[in-house]
N, C-alpha and C positions, 0 to 999 in steps of 0.2 A: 504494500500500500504506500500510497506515495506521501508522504510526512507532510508537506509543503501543505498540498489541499487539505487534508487533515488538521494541522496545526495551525499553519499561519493565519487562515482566514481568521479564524476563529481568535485570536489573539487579538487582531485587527478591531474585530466589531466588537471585544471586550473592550478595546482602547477607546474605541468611538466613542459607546456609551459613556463612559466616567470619563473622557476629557471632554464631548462635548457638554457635560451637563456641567459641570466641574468651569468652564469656560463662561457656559451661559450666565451662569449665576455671576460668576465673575465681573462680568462686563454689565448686567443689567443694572445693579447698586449705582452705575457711572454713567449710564444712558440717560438722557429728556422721556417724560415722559409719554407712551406712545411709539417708541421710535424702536423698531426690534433689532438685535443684537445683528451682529455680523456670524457669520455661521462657522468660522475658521477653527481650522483643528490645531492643537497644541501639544504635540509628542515631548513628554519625559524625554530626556534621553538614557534613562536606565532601562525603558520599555524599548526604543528605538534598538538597543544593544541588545535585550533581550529577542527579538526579531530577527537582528539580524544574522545570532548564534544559531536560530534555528534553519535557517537560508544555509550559515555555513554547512551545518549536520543536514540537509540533505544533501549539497554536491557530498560531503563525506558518503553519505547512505549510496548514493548513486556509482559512486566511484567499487563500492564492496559489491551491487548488486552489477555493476557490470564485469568487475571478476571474480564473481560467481558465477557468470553464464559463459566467460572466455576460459574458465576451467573445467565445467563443462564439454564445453565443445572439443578441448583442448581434448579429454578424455575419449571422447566418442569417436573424433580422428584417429587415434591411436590405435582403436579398436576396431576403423575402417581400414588402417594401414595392416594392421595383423591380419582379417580376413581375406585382403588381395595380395597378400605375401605369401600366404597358406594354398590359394588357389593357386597361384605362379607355381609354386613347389611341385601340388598333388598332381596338377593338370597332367604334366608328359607323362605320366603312370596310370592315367585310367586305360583300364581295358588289356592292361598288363598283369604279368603274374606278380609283379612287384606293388601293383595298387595296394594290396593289405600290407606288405610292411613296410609303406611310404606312411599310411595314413595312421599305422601306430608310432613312428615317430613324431611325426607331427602332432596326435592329438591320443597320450597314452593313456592309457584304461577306453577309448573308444570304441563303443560297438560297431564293428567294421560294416560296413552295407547300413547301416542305420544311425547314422553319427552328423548327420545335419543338425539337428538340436543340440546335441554334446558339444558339436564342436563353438556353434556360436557363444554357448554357454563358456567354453575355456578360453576363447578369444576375447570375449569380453574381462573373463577375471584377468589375463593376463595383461592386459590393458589396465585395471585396474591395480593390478598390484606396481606395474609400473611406476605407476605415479603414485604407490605409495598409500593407497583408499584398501580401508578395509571393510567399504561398503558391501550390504549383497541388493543388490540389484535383480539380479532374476535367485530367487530360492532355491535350495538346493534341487531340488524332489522334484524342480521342473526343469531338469537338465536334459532327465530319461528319453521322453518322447513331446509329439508337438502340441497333445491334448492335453498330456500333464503342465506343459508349459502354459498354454491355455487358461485354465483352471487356476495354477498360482499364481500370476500373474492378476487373473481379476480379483481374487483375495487378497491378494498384498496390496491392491494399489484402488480396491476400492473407496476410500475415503473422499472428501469434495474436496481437499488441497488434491489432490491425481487428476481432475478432471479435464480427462482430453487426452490422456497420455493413452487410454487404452480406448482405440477406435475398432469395431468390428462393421463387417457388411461387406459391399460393392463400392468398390474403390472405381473412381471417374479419373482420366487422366489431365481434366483442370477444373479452374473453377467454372467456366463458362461452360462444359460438359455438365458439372453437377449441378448450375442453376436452372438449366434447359429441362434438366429430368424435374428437379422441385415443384418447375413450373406448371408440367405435365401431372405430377402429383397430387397438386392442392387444386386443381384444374377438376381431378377425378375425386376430390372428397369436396365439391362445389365451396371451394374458397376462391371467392373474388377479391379484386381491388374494394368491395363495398361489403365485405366481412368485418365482421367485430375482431378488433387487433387482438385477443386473448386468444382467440378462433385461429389466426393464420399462424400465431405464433406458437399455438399450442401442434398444426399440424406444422410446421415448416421443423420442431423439435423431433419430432416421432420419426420424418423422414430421416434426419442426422440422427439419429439412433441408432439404423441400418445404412447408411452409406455415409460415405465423405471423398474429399479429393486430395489426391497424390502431392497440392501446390501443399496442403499444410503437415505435410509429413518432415518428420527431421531426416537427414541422411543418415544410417546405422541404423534405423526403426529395424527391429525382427520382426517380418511378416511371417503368416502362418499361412497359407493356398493350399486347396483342391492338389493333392498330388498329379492328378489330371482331370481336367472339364468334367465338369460334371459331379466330382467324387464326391462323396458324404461325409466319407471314418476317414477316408485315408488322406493323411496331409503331412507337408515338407518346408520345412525351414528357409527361406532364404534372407538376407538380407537386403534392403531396400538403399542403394547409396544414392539416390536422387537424380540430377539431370546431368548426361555425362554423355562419352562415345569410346569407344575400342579403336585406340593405335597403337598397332602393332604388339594387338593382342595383350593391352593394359587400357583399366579402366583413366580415363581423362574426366572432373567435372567440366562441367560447363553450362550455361542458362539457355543456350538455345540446342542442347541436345534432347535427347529420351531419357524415359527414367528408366535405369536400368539396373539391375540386383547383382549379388555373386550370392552364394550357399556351398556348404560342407556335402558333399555326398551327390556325386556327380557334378564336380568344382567347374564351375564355369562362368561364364558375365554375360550375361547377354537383355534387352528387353522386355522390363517385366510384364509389358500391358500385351509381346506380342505370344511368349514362353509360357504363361500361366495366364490360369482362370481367374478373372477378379471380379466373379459375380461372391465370393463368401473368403473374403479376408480378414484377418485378425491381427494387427499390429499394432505393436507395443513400441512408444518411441524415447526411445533409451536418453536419449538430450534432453527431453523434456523431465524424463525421470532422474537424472543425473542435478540438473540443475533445483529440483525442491529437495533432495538428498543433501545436497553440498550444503544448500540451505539449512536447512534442517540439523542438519552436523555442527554447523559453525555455532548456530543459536544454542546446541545443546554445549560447547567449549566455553563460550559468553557467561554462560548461568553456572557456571565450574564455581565450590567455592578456591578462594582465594590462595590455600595450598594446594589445591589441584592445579589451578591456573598455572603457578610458578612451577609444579612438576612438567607441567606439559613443556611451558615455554624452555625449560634448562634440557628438555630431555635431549639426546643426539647432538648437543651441545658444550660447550668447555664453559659457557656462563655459570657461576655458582649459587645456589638458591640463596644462598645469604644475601647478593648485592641487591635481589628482586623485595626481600620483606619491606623496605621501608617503603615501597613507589602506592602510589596511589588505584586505588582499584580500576579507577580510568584508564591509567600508563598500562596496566597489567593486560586489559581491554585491546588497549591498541598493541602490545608483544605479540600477543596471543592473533589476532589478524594478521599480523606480520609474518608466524610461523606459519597460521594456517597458509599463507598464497605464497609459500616457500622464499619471500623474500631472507636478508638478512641480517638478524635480529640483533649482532653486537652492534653493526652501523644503525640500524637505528636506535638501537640505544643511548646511543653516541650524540643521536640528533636532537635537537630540543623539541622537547612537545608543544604539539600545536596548543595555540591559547583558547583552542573552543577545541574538547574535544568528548565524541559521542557517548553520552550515559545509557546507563543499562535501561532505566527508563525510556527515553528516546528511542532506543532499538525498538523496546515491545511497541510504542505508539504507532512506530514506522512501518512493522510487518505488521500492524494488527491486532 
């Protein structure tokens, strides 16, 4: 939530009131009678200061909440560079006698012939371990197959902070494809332009409950597809890398190409919209769940008390918790951001702190 709208208004029309009345009174004692004041506002300057600490803490707010989403993404590349690394590798070995002991190198304890889920599953941890997150992201128990994954997936992630991250139905490959069918839809349950707005909004919700479009998927999203047109039970992992093209037999993004996948278990890249059936898709978009994750993490380090804080920030570090006891919960606030986004923590220590800097209060107001 954004602090600014949240706060400042609202500061604002507190100031209003008690300096305009506060004012009126003032100047009316010294007016002719008859004659009405002048309407002019008169800021304290302890309130002005108070404002504009808050203005400072949201660029702060804004500067955290944009690397938390540039570490995010940071993660979810990683975990795209691993599954087109893995496919480079498996590919010269399908259809060889060497394919099953390419594919248990590359992905060990993997059920060979059946290791499309496995494997997104260990490409993603090892992406994650990378960097160091000891997040889980997809639960264990959905590693096995693509129903299992299915299944935890909407469990772990159904609360109203996930909302959006887990899209199922008929996937459209834009947005102009999916408003075309909407319109056709609410056309067939007689929603017109002269419908009651509860009415279209209530159908225009039911259709996004069963479909969506490909523009608002992240690249790394894990689709789940029809092993072939038509299927029911039987379905195959692949992942979803966005809009791209094949030179020279690697994936390239790009904005004016196709959206096109790679998957574990017959490793290839090719066009998702032309390869697979996308009338009954399930995907899960791992950016989107990375980024309230990381979220979610930092805010649980924030509410650390104060010797936890100082064990986090000294750990893997030559700093000694001794020189941390005197600093101010604030300063500990901001070490503890500093570790978290890997920057480093003896230079800034070193640095002077800012002279507005973000309270634990301010946080919760800011997220909500």
């Amino acid at each position: 939530m954004n602090i600014y709208k949240k706060v400042f208004p609202y500061l604002l029309i507190g100031s209003a009131v008690v300096f305009s009345k506060n004012s009126t009174m003032a100047q009316e004692s010294h007016l002719p009678v008859g004659q009405k004041p002048k309407t002019e506002l008169q800021v304290p300057g302890n309130l002005v200061a108070k404002a504009a600490m808050i203005v400072d803490y949201k660029k702060q707010y804004d500067i955290m909440k944009s690397r938390l989403l540039a570490r995010a993404e940071n993660t979810c590349d990683m975990y795209i560079e691993n599954m087109l690394a893995a496919q480079k590798r498996l590919k010269p070995a399908l259809g060889t006698r060497g394919y099953r002991a390419a594919v248990r190198r590359e992905l060990p304890g993997a059920p060979v012939g059946m290791h499309c889920m496995y494997g997104q599953y260990t490409q993603l941890m090892r992406a994650l371990n990378e960097n160091g997150d000891t997040l889980t992201v997809i639960p264990k128990n959905g590693k096995s197959a693509c129903v299992a994954f299915k299944d935890q997936m909407r469990r772990k992630y159904a609360r109203p902070e996930y909302d959006g991250v887990i899209k199922e139905g008929r996937v459209f490959a834009s947005d102009s494809a999916y408003n075309a069918e909407l319109k056709k839809y609410l056309a067939k349950h007689g929603i017109t332009d002269k419908s009651a707005p509860n009415a279209r909004a209530a159908a225009t919700a039911e259709f996004a409950r069963r479909n969506f479009s490909a523009e608002h998927v992240s690249p790394g999203s894990i689709w789940i597809v029809p092993r072939f047109r038509g299927a029911k039970t039987k379905f195959h992992a692949i992942m979803f890398l966005g809009q791209g093209q094949v030179q020279a037999g690697e994936f390239v993004p790009g904005k004016t190409g196709k959206y096109m996948f790679t998957a574990h278990n017959r490793e290839r890249i090719g066009d998702v919209f032309e390869a697979w059936d996308m009338s009954n898709v399930f995907s899960a978009d791992i950016e989107q769940i990375l980024q309230i994750e990381y979220e979610r993490e930092l805010k649980r380090l924030e509410s650390m008390p104060r010797e936890k804080m100082i064990e986090y920030i000294t750990n893997g570090t030559e700093i000694s918790a001794k020189s941390l006891q005197a600093l101010p919960r604030t300063e500990l606030l901001r070490l503890v951001h500093a570790k978290y986004f890997g920057d480093d923590v003896k230079q800034i220590m070193s640095e002077p702190a800012p002279k507005l800097i973000a309270m634990e209060h301010q946080l919760q107001i800011a997220r909500g």
